[in-house]
C-alpha positions in Angstrom: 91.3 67.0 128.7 92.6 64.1 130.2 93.0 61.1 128.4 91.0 57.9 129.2 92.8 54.4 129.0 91.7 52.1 126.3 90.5 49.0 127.1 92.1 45.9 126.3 89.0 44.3 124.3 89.1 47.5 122.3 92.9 47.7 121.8 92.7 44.1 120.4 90.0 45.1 118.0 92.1 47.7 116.6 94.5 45.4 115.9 93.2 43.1 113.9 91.3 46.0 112.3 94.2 46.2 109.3 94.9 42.4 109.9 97.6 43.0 112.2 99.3 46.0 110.5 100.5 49.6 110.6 97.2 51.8 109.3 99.9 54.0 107.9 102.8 52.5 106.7 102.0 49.0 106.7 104.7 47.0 108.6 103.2 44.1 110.4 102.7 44.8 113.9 103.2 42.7 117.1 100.7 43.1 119.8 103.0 44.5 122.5 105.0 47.0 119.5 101.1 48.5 118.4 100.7 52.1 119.6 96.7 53.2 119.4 96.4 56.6 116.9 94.0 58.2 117.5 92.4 59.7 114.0 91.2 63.0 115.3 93.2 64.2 118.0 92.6 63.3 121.4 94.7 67.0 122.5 93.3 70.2 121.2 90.8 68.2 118.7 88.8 66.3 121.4 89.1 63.2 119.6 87.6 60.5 121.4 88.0 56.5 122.1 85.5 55.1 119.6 86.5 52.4 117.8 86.1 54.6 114.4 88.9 57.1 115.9 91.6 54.4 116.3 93.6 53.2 114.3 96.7 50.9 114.6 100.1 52.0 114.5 104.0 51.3 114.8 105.5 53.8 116.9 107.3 55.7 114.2 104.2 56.4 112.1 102.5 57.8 115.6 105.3 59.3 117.2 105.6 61.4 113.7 101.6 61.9 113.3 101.6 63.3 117.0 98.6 65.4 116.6 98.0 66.2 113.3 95.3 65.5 111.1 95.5 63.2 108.6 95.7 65.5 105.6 98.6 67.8 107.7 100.4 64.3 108.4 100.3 63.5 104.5 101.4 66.7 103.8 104.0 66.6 106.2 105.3 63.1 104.9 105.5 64.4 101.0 107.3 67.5 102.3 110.1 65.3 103.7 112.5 65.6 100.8 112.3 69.3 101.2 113.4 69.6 105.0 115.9 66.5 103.9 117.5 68.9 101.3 118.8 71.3 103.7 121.2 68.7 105.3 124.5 68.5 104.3 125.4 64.8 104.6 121.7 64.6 102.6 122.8 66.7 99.7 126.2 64.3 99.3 124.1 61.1 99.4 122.4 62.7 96.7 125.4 64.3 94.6 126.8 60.8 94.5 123.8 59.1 93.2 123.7 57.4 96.6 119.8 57.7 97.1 117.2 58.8 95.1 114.2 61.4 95.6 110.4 60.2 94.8 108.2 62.8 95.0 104.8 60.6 95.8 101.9 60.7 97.0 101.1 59.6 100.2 98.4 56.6 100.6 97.8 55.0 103.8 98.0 51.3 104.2 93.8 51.6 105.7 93.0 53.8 102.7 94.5 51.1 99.9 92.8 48.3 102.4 89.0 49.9 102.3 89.9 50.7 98.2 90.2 46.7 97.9 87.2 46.2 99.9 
């Protein structure tokens, strides 16, 4: 499937659809930095270009997400300390009290927006 272009008027209304911020993570967004998620996959999902599919995002969060749903992105974001563990300079930040481990869950910036709505 080949992926259609998103038009500008659409790209503008997703983002101000978080006022302007990462769906995911949070951090603010300029205009030219926003990368368009799309929710469902576009590649082996057939997500489409509704409005309802996108979501805003910093290039990290998307680049990471790549195609994977929601719940398998959450899971693979509280499953970071585990990977983490198996590098050595990781394992010394952590021997010398150097960084901490917080094993949270994960909450999405739009799903703590729509719970104060």
């Amino acid at each position: 499937m080949s992926r259609k272009q998103i038009a500008q008027k659409i790209r503008k209304q997703v983002y101000e659809k978080y006022n302007r911020h990462c769906a995911y993570c949070g951090c603010e967004l300029k205009y030219k930095d926003m990368e368009v998620d799309h929710v469902i996959p576009v590649y082996g999902k057939d997500g489409g270009n509704d409005i309802d599919n996108l979501l805003p995002s910093c290039r990290m969060c998307n680049f990471y997400k790549s195609t994977f749903t929601l719940e398998d992105y959450r899971k693979n974001l509280e499953s970071l300390h585990e990977r983490l563990q198996k590098l050595f300079i990781y394992r010394m930040a952590m021997k010398y009290g150097l960084i901490t481990e917080h094993k949270n869950k994960v909450v999405f910036y739009f799903e703590k927006e729509q719970n104060n709505d």
